[in-house]
C-alpha positions as CSV (number, residue, x, y, z in Angstrom):
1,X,75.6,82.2,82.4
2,X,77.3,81.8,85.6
3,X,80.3,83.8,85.9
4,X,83.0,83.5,88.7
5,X,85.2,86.5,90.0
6,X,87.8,86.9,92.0
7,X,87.4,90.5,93.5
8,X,90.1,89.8,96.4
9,X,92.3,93.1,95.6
10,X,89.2,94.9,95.7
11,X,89.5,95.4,99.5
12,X,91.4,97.4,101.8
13,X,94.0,99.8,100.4
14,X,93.7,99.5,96.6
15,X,96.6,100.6,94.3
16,X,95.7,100.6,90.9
17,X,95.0,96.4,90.5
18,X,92.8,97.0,92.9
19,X,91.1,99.8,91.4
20,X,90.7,98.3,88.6
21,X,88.8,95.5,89.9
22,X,86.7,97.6,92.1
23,X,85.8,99.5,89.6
24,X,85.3,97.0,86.4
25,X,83.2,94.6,88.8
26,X,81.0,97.3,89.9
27,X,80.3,98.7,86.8
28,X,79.8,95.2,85.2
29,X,77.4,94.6,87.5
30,X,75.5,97.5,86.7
31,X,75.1,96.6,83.7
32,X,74.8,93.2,83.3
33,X,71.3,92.3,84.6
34,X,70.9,88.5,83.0
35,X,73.9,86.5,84.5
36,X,74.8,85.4,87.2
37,X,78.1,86.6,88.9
38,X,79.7,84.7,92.2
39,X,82.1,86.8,93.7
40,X,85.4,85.2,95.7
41,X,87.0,87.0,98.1
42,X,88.6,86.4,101.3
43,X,87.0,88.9,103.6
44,X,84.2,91.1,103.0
45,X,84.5,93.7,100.7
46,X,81.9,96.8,101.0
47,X,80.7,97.8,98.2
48,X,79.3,94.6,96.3
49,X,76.5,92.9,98.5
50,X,73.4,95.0,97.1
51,X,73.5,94.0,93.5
52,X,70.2,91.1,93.0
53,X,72.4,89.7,90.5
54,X,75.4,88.7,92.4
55,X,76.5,86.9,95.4
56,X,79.5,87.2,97.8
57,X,81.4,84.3,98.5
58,X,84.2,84.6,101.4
59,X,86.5,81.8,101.6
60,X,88.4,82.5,105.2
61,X,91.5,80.5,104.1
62,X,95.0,81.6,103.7
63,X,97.1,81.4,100.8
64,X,97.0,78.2,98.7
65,X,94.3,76.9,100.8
66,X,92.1,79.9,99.2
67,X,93.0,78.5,95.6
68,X,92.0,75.2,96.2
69,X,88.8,75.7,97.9
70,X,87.8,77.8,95.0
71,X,88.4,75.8,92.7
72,X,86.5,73.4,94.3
73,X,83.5,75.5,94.9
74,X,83.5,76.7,91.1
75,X,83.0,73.4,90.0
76,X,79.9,73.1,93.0
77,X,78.7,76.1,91.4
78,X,78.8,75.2,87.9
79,X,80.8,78.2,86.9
80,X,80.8,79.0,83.0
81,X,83.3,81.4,83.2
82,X,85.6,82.6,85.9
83,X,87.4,86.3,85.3
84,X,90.7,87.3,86.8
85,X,91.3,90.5,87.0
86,X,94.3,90.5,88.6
87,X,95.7,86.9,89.7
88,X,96.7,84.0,87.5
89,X,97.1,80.9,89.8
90,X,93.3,80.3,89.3
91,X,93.0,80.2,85.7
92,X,96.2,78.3,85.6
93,X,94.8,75.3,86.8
94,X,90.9,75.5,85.8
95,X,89.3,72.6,84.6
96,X,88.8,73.0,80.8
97,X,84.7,72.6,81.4
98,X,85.6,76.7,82.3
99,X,86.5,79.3,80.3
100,X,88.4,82.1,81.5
101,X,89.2,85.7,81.1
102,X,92.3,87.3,83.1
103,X,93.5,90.9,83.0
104,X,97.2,91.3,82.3
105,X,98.2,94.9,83.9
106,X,101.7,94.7,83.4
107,X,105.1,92.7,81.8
108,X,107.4,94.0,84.7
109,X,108.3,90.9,85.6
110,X,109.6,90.2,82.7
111,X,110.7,93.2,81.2
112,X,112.1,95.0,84.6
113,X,112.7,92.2,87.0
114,X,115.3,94.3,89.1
115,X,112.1,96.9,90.2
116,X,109.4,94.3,91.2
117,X,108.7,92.5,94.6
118,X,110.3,89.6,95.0
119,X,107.2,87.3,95.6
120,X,105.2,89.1,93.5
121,X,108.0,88.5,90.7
122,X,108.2,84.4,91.2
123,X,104.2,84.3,91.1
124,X,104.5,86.1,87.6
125,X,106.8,84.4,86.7
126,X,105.6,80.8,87.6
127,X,102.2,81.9,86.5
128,X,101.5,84.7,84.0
129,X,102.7,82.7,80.5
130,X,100.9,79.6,81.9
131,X,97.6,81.1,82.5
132,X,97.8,83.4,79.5
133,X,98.1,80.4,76.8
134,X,95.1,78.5,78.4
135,X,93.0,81.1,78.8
136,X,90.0,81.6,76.5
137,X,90.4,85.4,76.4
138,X,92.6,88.1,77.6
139,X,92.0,91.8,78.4
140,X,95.5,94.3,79.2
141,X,94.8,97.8,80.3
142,X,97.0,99.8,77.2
143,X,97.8,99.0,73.8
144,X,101.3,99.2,75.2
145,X,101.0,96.0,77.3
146,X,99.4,94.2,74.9
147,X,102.4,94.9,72.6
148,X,104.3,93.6,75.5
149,X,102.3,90.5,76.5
150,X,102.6,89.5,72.8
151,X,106.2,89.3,72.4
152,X,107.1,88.3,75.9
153,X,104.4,85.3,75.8
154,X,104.1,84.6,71.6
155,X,100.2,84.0,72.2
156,X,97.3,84.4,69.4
157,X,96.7,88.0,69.0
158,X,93.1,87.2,68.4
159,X,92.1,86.5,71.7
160,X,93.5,89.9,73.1
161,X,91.6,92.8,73.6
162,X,92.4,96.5,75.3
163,X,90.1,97.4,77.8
164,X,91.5,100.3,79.6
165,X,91.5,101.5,82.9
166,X,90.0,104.8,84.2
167,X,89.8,107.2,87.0
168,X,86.9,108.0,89.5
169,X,84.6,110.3,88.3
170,X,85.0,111.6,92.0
171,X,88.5,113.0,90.9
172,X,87.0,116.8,89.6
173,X,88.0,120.5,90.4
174,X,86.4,121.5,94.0
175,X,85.2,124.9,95.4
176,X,88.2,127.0,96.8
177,X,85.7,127.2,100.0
178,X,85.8,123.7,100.1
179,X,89.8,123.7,100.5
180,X,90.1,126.5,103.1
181,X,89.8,124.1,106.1
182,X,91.1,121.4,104.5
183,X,94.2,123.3,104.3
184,X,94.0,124.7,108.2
185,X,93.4,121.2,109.7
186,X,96.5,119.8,107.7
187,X,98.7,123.1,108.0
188,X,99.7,122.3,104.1
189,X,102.4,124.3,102.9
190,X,101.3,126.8,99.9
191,X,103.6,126.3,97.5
192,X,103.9,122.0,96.9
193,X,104.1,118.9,94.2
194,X,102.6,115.7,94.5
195,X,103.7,112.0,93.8
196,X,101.5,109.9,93.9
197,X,102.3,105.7,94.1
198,X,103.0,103.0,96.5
199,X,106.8,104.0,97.2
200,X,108.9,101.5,95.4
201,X,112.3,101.0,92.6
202,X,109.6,100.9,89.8
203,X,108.3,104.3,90.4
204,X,111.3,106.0,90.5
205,X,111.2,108.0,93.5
206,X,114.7,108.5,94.3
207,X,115.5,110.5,90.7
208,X,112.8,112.4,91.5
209,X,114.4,113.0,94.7
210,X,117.8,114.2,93.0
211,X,115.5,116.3,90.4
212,X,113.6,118.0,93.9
213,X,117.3,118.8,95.4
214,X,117.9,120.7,91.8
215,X,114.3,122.4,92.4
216,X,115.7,123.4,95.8
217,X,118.6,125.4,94.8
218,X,116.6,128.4,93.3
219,X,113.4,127.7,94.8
220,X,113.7,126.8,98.6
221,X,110.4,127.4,99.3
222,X,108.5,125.0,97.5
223,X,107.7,121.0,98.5
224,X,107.2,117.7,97.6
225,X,104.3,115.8,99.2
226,X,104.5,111.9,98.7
227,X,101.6,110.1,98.8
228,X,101.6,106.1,99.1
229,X,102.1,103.0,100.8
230,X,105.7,101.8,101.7
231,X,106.2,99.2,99.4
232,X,109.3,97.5,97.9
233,X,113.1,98.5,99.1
234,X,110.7,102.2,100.4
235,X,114.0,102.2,103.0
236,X,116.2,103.9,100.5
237,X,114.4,106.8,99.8
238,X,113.8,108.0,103.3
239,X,117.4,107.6,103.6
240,X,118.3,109.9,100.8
241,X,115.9,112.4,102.0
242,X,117.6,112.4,105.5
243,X,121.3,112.5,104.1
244,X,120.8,115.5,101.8
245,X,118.6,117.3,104.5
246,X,115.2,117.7,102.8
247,X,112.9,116.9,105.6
248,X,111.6,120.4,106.1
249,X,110.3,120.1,102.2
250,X,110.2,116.8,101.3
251,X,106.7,115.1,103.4
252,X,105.4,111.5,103.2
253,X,101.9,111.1,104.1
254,X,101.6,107.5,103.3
255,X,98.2,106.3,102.2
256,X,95.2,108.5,102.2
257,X,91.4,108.3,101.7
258,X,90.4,109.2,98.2
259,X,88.6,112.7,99.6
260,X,92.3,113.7,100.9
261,X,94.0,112.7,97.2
262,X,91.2,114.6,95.6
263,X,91.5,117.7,97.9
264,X,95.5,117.8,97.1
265,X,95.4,117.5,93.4
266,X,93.3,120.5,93.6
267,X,95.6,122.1,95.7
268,X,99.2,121.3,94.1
269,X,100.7,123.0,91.4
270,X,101.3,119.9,89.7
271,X,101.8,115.8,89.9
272,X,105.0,114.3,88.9
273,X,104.7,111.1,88.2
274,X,108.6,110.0,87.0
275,X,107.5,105.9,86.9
276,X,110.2,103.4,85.0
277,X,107.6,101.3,83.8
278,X,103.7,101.4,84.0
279,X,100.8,98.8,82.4
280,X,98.3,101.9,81.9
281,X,99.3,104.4,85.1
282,X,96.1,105.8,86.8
283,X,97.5,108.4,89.0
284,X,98.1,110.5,85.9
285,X,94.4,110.9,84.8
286,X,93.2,111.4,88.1
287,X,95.2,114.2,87.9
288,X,94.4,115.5,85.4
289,X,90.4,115.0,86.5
290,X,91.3,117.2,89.1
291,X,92.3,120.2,87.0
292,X,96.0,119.3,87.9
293,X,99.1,119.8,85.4
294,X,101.1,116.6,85.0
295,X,104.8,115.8,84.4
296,X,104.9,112.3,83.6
297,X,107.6,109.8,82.1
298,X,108.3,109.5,78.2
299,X,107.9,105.3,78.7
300,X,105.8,102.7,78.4
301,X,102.1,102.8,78.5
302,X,102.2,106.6,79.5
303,X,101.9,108.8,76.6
304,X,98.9,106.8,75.3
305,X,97.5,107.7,78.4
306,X,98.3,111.2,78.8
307,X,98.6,112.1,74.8
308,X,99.5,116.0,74.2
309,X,98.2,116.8,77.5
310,X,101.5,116.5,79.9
311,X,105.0,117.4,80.1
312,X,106.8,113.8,78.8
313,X,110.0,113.7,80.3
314,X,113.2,111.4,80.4
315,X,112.6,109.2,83.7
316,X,116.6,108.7,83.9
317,X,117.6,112.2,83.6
318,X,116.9,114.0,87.2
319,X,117.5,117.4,85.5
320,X,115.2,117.0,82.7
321,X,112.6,116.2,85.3
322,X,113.6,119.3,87.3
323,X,113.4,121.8,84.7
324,X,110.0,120.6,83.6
325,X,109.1,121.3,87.8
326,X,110.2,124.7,87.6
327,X,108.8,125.4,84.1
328,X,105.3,125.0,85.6
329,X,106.5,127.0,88.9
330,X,107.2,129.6,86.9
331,X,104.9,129.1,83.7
332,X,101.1,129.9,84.8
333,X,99.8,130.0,81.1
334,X,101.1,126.9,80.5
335,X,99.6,125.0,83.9
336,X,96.6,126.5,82.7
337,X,96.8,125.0,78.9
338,X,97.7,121.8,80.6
339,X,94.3,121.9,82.8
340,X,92.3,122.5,79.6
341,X,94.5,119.5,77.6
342,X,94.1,117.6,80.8
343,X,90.4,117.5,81.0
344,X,90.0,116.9,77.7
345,X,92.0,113.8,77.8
346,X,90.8,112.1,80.7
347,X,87.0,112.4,79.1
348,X,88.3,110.0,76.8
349,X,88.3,107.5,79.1
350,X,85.7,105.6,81.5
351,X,85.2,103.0,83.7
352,X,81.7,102.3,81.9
353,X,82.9,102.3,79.0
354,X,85.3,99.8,79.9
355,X,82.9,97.4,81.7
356,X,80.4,97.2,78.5
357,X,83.8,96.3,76.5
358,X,84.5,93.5,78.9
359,X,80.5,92.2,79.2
360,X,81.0,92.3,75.1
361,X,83.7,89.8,75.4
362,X,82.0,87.9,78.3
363,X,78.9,87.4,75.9
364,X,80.8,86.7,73.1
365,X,83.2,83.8,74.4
């Protein structure tokens, strides 16, 4: 078979769509040594040009323009099948001589319009429902947004499958000798938390703001390192953390190379991760891969992926979320239970594992 992919949000800085496809494609195409796979993309993406069995295709045009010329080209090709793994304009309007698999990460437009970029929330919203009814099959990353998928869009629950996400198996506790400069060049504090997400309403930030300022009272000198792109209405939390004067504790490092993430999991005495909403939640295993406690929300998709090996707490409730913050300040037995729990939960997952599930459904549509 031929088999199309769009592998655009494999490039630059990935957040967890893009992750997802980077990781699935590569994988798939490990495995997969009879088809054929094209691979769309707008610019070229490292990573992808050395498998014999696929070929990069880089369509230089902007927005719509890119559509239509693939959609063009497919047909040139003679594409059996083209997978989505994180777009739905494509499949939306493929000819029905194509069958097609997309990847549905997430309801949030629909279920928590309020939190999600405004562009991104009119493409869902003109797309998602559309694309999900014609297509041939359909993969979500949880059980949880499969649940949601099929009561938002009423579609046959036959052609829906869970293929979860994973974490890199680069995410894994390092040698303390490995740290030691790490921590000179970067003049890291000793005593810190991480967050870990592109900064946006969705994830939350600013209660865990209000829950640090509780942290603060009795324990001045810990801190709170954010991690992550400025995304949506980011303007808000910078303000907050200027108003109530927690600059000296509070530090945003914006987006890192994976090396750097890796390196402060291992360091921090634990990743709160207080999100509203999540379609699987990656941050959170990668974590815990990195032998580091978790405090994550009681919602969505988020206990299936973290099961018995977190502390769940109440997103809404700022002192909930600060008392499980100085529980593991002050708890070492249990930040050590919760590296044990931790690594045993994360085995449970793979990106390999994953990618022979999707070839299964590739082979079988």
């Amino acid at each position: 078979m031929r088999i199309a992919i769009d592998i655009r949000s494999a490039g630059g800085e990935k957040a967890g769509k893009g992750w997802y496809t980077f990781q699935i494609v590569q994988n798939l195409l490990k495995l997969d040594k009879k088809n054929k796979y094209i691979l769309y993309t707008q610019s070229k993406i490292a990573g992808f040009d050395h498998f014999e069995n696929a070929e990069l295709k880089v369509i230089n045009k902007k927005k719509w323009l890119w559509h239509l010329f693939v959609l063009r080209d497919l047909k040139k090709e003679g594409i059996d099948i083209f997978f989505a793994p994180s777009s739905y304009i494509i499949p939306t309007f493929l000819p029905k001589s194509i069958k097609s698999i997309i990847t549905v990460h997430d309801l949030v437009a629909f279920l928590f319009p309020s939190t999600h970029n405004k562009k991104a929330l009119i493409l869902e919203k003109l797309f998602l429902k559309r694309a999900a009814k014609k297509a041939t099959h359909i993969t979500t990353v949880s059980e949880n947004t499969k649940n949601d998928l099929l009561e938002t869009c009423k579609i046959d629950e036959d052609k829906v499958d869970v293929v979860y996400c994973s974490a890199s198996d680069d995410y894994k506790p390092l040698e303390k000798e490995s740290l030691e400069g790490f921590i000179k060049k970067t003049n890291l504090p000793s005593k810190f938390f991480i967050a870990l997400s592109t900064i946006s309403p969705r994830k939350n930030y600013l209660k865990l703001l209000k829950a640090f300022k509780i942290v603060q009272k009795s324990h001045k000198d810990w801190h709170l390192i954010i991690v992550g792109k400025k995304g949506w209405q980011y303007e808000e939390i910078y303000q907050y953390v200027k108003e109530n004067y927690l600059r000296k504790n509070v530090h945003f490092l914006n987006y890192l190379s994976k090396k750097s993430i890796i390196k402060l999991l291992n360091l921090a005495r634990g990743m709160v991760f207080p999100s509203l909403y999540e379609g699987f939640g990656i941050p959170p295993l990668e974590a815990m891969k990195s032998g580091c406690p978790v405090i994550v929300s009681n919602s969505s998709s988020l206990p299936e992926v973290v099961g018995s090996s977190a502390i769940r707490i109440n997103p809404h409730d700022e002192e909930e979320i600060a008392r499980a913050m100085i529980t593991l300040i002050k708890d070492d037995d249990l930040c050590e239970e919760l590296r044990t729990k931790g690594f045993a939960q994360a085995k449970k997952f793979s990106w390999e594992a994953s990618a022979k599930k999707m070839l299964e459904i590739i082979n079988q549509i």
